[in-house]
N, C-alpha and C positions, 0 to 999 in steps of 0.2 A: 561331573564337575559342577560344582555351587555357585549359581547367578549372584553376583554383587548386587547390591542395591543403585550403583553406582553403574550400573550395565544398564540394569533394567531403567533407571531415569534416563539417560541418553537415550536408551532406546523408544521410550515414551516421548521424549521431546523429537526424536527424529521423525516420529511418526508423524505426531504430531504438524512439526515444521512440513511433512509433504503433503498432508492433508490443506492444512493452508493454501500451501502450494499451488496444489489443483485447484480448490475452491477462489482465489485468485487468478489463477489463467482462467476458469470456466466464470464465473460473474462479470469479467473485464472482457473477455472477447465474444463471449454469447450473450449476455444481458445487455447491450449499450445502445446509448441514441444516441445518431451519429449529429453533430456541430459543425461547424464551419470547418477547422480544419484539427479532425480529431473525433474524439465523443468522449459521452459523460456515461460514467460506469459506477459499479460499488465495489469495485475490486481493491479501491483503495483504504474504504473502512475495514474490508479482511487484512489488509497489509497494518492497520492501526490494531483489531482485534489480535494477531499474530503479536505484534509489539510490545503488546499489553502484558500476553498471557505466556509467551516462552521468554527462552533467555534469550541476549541479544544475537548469538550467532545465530541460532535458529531462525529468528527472525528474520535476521536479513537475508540468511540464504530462502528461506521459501518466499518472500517477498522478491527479492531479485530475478528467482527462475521463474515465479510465478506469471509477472509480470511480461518475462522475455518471452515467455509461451504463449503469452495473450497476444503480443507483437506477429507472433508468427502464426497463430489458429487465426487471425485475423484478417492476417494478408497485408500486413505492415512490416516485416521485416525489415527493412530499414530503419525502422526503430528499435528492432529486438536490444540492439548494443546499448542506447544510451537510456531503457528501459530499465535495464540491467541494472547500470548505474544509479539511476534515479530512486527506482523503486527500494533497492537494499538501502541506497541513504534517507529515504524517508524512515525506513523502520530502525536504523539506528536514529535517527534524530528523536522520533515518538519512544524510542523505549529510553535513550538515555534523558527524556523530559520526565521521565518516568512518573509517578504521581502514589497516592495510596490505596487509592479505590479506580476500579475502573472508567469512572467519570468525576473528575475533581478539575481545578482551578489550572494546573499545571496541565492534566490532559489536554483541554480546549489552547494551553498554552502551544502544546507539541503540537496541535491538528495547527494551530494557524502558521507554526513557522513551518511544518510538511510542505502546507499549500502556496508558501514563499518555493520552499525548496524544489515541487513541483511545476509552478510556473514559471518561475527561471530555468528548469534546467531545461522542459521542453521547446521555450523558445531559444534558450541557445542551441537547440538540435535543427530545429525551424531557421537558424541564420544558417548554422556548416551546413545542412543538406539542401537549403534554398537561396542563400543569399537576402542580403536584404533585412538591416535592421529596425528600420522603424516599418517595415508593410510585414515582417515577423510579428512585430511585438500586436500589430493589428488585428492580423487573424488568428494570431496563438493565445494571447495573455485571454481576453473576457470569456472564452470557451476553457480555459483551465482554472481559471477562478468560479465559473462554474463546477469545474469538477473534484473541484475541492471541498465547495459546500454542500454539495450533496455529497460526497463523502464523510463530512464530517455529521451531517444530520443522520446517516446511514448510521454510523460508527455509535452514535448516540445514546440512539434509539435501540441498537441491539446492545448495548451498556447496559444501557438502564432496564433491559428483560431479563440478562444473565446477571445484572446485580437482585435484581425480584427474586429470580433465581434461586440466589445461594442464601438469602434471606430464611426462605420457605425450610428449606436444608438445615 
């Protein structure tokens, strides 16, 4: 029976999408330095790399699981849920900013409203599983704005290698 082109692209994007995947749970929970309450990882530029380069479902699902796996290889598991959450809406939010080159004016648009979208959503996880709105937003918000910018310098700078890249190509 004759492979579709149409098979064979899903399947290339699924793989894809799990490779992600993994490469976001293992960068986010074995690469990180741990902050006040939390740590700063590069798991979030592969969830931007992921956005960039598949289509949106893709995206968000190896973004999503990826994430929830780094929750739990980590020893957070209370986080794993709203990880979940967070992380697939960042990679919709970065893939529908969408852009033309892997680093253009629109990109740096998506990486800074991700890193809204990531500092709210963790400190609302920081009020329901702790209590406490303004001593949240304390120890949550300047450690995820960290983790935002070094996500975004992460995301960048592997941009601008894989643009070198396909240049060369």
């Amino acid at each position: 029976m004759p492979e579709s082109n149409i098979d064979r692209k899903k399947l290339r994007n699924l793989s894809y999408a799990g490779m992600f995947a993994a490469l976001t749970a293992m960068l986010t929970a074995l690469l990180h330095i741990p902050v006040t309450n939390g740590y700063v990882h590069c798991g979030d530029a592969v969830i931007y790399l992921a956005s960039a380069l598949l289509p949106l479902p893709y995206a968000v699902g190896a973004s999503a699981v990826g994430g929830m796996l780094a929750d739990i290889i980590a020893g957070y598991p209370a986080y794993a849920l709203p990880t979940f959450l967070i992380k697939g809406l960042l990679a919709a939010v970065f893939s529908l900013t969408g852009g033309k080159t892997l680093l253009c004016l629109r990109r740096f648009a998506g990486m800074t409203l991700c890193g809204i979208v990531s500092v709210l959503g963790y400190w609302l996880t920081a009020v329901v599983l702790y209590g406490g709105w303004t001593a949240q937003f304390a120890a949550t918000v300047p450690a995820n704005l960290m983790q935002a910018a070094a996500s975004a310098a992460v995301y960048s700078a592997a941009a601008l290698a894989l643009m070198r890249i396909r240049r060369k190509e």
